[in-house]
Structures are given as structure tokens and as C-alpha cells.
C-alpha positions as a printed NumPy array, in Angstrom:
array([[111.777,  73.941,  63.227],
       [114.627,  71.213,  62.78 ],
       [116.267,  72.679,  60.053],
       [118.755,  75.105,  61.918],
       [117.987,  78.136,  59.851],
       [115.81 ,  79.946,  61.732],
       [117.892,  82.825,  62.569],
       [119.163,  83.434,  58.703],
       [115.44 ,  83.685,  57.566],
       [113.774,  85.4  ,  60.36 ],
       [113.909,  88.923,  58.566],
       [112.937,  87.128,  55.187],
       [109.912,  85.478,  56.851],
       [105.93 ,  86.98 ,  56.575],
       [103.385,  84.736,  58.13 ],
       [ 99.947,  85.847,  57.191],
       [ 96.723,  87.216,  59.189],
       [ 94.282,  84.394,  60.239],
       [ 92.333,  83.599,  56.94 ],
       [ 94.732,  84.835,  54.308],
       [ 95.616,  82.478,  51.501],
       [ 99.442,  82.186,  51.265],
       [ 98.515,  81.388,  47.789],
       [ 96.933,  84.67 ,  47.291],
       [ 99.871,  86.546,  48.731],
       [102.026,  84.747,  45.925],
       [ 99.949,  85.193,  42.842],
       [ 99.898,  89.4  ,  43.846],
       [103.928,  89.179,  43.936],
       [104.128,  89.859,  47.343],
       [106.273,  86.582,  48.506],
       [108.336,  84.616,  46.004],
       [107.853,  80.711,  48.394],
       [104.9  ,  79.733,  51.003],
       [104.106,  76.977,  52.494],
       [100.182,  75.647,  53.601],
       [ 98.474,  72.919,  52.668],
       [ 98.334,  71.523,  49.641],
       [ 94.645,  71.582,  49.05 ],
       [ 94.871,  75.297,  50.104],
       [ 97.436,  75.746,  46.756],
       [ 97.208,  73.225,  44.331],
       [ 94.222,  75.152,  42.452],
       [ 95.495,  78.98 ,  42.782],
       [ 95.987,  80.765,  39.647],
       [ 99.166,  82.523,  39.3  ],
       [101.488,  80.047,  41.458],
       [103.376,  76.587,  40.694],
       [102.997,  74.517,  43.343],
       [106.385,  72.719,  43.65 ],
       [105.579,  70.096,  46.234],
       [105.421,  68.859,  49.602],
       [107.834,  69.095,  52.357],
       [110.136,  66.815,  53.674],
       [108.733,  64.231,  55.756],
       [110.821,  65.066,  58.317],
       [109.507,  68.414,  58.746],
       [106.363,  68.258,  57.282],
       [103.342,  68.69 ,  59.553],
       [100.078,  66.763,  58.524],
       [ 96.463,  67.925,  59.564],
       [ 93.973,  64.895,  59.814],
       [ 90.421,  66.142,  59.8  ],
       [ 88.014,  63.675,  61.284],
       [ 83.982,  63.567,  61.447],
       [ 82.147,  63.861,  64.415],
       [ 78.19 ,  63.845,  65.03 ],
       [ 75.962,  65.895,  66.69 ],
       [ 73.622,  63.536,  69.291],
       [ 70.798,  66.155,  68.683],
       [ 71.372,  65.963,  65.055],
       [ 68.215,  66.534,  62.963],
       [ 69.302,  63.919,  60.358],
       [ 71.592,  61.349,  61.792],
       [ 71.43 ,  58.799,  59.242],
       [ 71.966,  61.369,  56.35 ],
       [ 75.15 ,  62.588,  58.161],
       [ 76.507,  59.236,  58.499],
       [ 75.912,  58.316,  54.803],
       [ 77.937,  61.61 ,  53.515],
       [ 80.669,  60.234,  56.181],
       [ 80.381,  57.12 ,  54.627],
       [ 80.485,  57.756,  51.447],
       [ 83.642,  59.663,  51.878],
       [ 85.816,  56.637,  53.17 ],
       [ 84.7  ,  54.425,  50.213],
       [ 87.718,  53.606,  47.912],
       [ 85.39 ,  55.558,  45.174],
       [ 86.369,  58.846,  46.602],
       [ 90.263,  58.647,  46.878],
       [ 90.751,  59.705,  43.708],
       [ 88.34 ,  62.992,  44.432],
       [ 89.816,  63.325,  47.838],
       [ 93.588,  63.252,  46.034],
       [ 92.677,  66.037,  43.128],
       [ 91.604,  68.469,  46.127],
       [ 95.287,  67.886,  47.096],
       [ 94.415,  65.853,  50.452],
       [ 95.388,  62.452,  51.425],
       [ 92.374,  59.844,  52.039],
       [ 92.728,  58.075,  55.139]])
């Protein structure tokens, strides 16, 4: 990181086994701050999700769609895809705590 403070945290800092929920870790008491996405906090019971980062150190994941050429249903899996860039589903895509793009 930027931030300069990596040495005064390092003994502070727990980074969690692949597919743990910082969230989880939280609401059991076991770490007072964590940081992951927001859609992977925003609806865990027991926490107060405070916010995001500052842009200037904040790290954004962009999922994108691809299709299989074999698919079985093609046209199906480009509707769903579809559906999920009209302006209709912002609002959806915002309340899980992601950004539409």
C-alpha cells in the first residue's frame, strides 16, 4: 500500500483463509475493522459497515460476462446478460452493494 503504515500495523494485521468472510470474522469479535467488498459486507448481521475506501487506495473488481461457444442455450444467456445492463437493474445491482457499469 501507499499509505506508509505498513510496518506500524503489520503485527495488528489478520488476513483470512481463502473463502472466509471478513464479515464473519467481525460479527464473532475476532477483529474490530476489515476491509472486502462491499457486497461481501453490506448485509452481515452483527457489523456496521462504515464505508468505502479512499479512492486513492481503493481497489475495484469489475466482473464481466463471457459465453461459452458450446453453450446449450446461447440466446437465454445473452438475455440474463442483457437484462443486467438495462438501467432497470442499477438500483438492484446498487442494494447488493456493487456498482453497475
Amino acid at each position: 500500500m501507499k499509505m506508509g503504515i505498513a510496518d506500524q500495523i503489520k503485527d495488528k494485521v489478520k488476513q483470512t483463509p481463502s473463502g472466509v468472510q471478513v464479515g464473519d470474522i467481525m460479527a464473532r469479535g475476532e477483529a474490530d475493522l476489515g476491509f472486502q467488498q462491499v457486497s461481501e459486507l453490506i448485509h452481515v448481521k452483527g457489523i456496521d459497515y462504515v464505508g468505502p475506501l479512499p479512492a486513492e487506495i481503493q481497489v475495484v473488481t469489475v466482473f464481466s460476462a463471457g459465453l461459452h461457444t458450446g453453450a446449450a442455450n446461447p440466446a437465454a444467456a445473452k438475455a440474463l446478460v442483457d437484462n443486467l445492463m438495462r438501467p432497470e437493474a442499477a438500483a438492484v445491482i446498487r442494494w447488493q452493494g456493487m456498482e453497475p457499469g
